[in-house]
C-alpha positions, 0 to 999 in steps of 0.5 A: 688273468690267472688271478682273476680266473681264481677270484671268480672261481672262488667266488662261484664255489663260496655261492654253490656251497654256502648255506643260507639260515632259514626258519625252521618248518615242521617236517609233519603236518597234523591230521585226524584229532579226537578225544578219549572224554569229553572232559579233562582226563588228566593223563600223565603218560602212556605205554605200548605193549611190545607188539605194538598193538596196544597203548596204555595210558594212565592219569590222575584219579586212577584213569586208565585207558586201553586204546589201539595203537593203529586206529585210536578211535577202538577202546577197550573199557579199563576198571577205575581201582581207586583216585590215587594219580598213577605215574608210570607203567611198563609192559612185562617184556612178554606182552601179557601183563603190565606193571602201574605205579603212582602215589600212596604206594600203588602198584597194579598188574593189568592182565592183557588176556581178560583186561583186569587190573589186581593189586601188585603188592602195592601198600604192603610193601611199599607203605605210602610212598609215591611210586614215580617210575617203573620198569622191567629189566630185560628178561622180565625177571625183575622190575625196578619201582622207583619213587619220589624220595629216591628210594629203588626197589626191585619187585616180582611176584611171588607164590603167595600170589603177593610180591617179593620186594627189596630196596636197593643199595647205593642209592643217592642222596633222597632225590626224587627217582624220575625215569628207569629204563632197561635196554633191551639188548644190554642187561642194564638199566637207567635210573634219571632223578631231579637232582641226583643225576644219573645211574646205572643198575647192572644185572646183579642190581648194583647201582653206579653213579655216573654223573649228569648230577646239575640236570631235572631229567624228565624222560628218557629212551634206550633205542634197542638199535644202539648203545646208548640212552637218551636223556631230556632236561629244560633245553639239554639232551643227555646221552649215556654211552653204555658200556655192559662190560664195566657199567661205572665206566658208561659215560655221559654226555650233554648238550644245551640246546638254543632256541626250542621255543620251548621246554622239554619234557619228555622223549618218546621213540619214534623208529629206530635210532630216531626219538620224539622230544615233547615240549611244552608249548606243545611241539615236538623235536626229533632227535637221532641218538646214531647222529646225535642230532636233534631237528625240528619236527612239529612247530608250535605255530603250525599246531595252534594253526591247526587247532588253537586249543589243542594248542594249550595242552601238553604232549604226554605221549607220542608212538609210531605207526610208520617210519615219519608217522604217529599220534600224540597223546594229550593230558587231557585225553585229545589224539591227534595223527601226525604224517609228512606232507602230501600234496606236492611232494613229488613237485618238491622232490623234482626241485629238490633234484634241480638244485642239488644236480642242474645247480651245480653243473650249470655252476661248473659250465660257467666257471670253465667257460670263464676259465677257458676265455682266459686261458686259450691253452686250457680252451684249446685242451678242453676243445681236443678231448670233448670238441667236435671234428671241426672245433678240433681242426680250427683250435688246432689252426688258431694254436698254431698262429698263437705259436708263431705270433709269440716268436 
């Protein structure tokens, strides 16, 4: 009996603790939606001054748009400085001005106090190239302009209202420069190329190698909450563990990722650790760079549900407005809000806590019982510590008759 008592325990633990596969839901829904244009912008990116207040996106054609970060629907009118595509841009970590890169050698400062957008140098100082990246180092004393041809500049404005520019050294092999962050808290910097890996640009502008050299990265975020940047390639996400002390000891690592139903093409922070990987078709994966573990967040299927062609276009940016809430940013200038469902979240929740805490004692009532109808001394144990007076004296009597029927 002792042996079957274990079997049926076995048995019952194996049905309580097993996990089931199941097909992967979006944890948000889609919300409001509206457009920047009436026609195809053809955004690239944008960026969120430090505040949180505002967004700037930048495109094709030299488009720029200001909007804001809570309610999209309130714009601020942005000049068009020419039709040369911008790339990238980054706020200046105070706030007040914001650096713009792209083809022909482009590099525009926006002024947040009057919203004009002036030449940065650009043409002089980088010739024809094709700026591809940009970003302030943590102090703001110096940005990093990254281009096509892998080339690394540092940049800042200089007193003849010009800028002071010079090309780094150690660069790799003419890989094109795809993103550059700069932690906000470790004085470092992250360089991402196509095929030239990655690299670490240390407070005095050295540049280190550290690997991840087979990968295209296409985006990147250093979340201010750890040490660590996160990368996107195709279907692999790529960690590098920062190490501020000796930079060319930070240490990458990667991971292959199977059945996204997607590609990734960028990464935006959300809150915290937490980080939204775009894809194309458009969907969105949440990734937590403390866990390191990606989650579903925004299937496709849910997305062509709620508009089939918003469905078509690429995600080019996302931002929070809450811990699971936000908005996506299309190329072609279509916003749409994102939150976790809501109509019977409470009811979920109530089952949520039927099974994980009902479940498990129910479970645990019908393996004692089990046990005890097998074994009459666990039965006559369990009995003395939680039984009534009554079932005590009886399971007393019936003991001592087992006693005396074995002599």
């Amino acid at each position: 009996m002792a042996r079957a008592a274990v079997l049926i325990l076995a048995l019952l633990s194996a049905t309580l603790f097993s996990t089931t596969p199941v097909n992967a839901e979006s944890a948000v829904v889609l919300d409001e939606m509206d457009s920047l244009s009436s026609t195809d912008l053809g955004l690239n990116g944008a960026t969120m001054d430090p505040a949180g207040s505002w967004v700037l996106a930048y495109g094709e054609e030299s488009i720029m748009k200001m909007i804001n970060a809570a309610d999209p629907s309130i714009q601020v009118p942005m000049p068009v400085t020419g039709e040369s595509a911008l790339n990238d841009a980054d706020y200046h970590p105070g706030g007040l001005t914001a650096l713009i890169v792209g083809e022909d050698g482009v590099a525009l400062r926006y002024a947040a106090d009057d919203h004009s957008v002036t030449d940065a140098g650009g043409h002089e100082e980088f010739d024809d190239s094709s700026l591809t990246a940009v970003a302030w180092n943590q102090g703001g004393s110096w940005a990093y302009v990254g281009s096509d041809d892998g080339t690394i500049w540092r940049m800042r404005a200089s007193s003849d209202g010009g800028a002071e520019v010079h090309v780094l050294e150690g660069l790799g092999t003419g890989s094109e420069i795809t993103e550059i962050e700069c932690h906000g808290e470790i004085l470092l910097c992250v360089v991402g190329t196509t095929y030239d890996g990655i690299a670490i640009i240390d407070r005095d502008h050295a540049v280190h190698w550290i690997g991840g050299g087979i990968y295209p990265w296409n985006g990147m975020v250093c979340p201010i909450t750890t040490d660590v940047c996160v990368f996107t390639s195709g279907d692999a996400i790529g960690m590098v563990d920062l190490d501020a002390t000796n930079p060319s000891s930070s240490k990458v690592s990667i991971s292959e990722i199977s059945g996204v139903g997607g590609v990734f093409t960028g990464i935006e922070s959300q809150d915290g650790d937490r980080s939204m990987i775009l894809l194309t078709p458009f969907s969105l994966i949440e990734h937590d760079a403390g866990l390191n573990a990606s989650f579903p967040w925004l299937e496709n299927s849910d997305v062509v549900e709620f508009d089939s062609t918003v469905s078509g276009e690429r995600v080019v940016a996302t931002w929070a407005t809450d811990r699971d809430s936000g908005w996506i940013l299309t190329d072609r200038g279509t916003i749409l809000s994102f939150h976790p469902p809501s109509g019977d979240s409470w009811v979920d929740g109530l089952m949520g806590l039927v099974i994980m805490i009902v479940f498990p004692l129910v479970i645990f009532g019908v393996v004692l019982s089990i046990l005890m109808s097998m074994s009459p001394e666990l039965s006559h144990w369990v009995t003395m510590k939680i039984g009534s007076e009554e079932e005590k004296e009886f399971s007393k009597r019936d003991s001592r008759r087992r006693r005396r029927g074995r002599k």
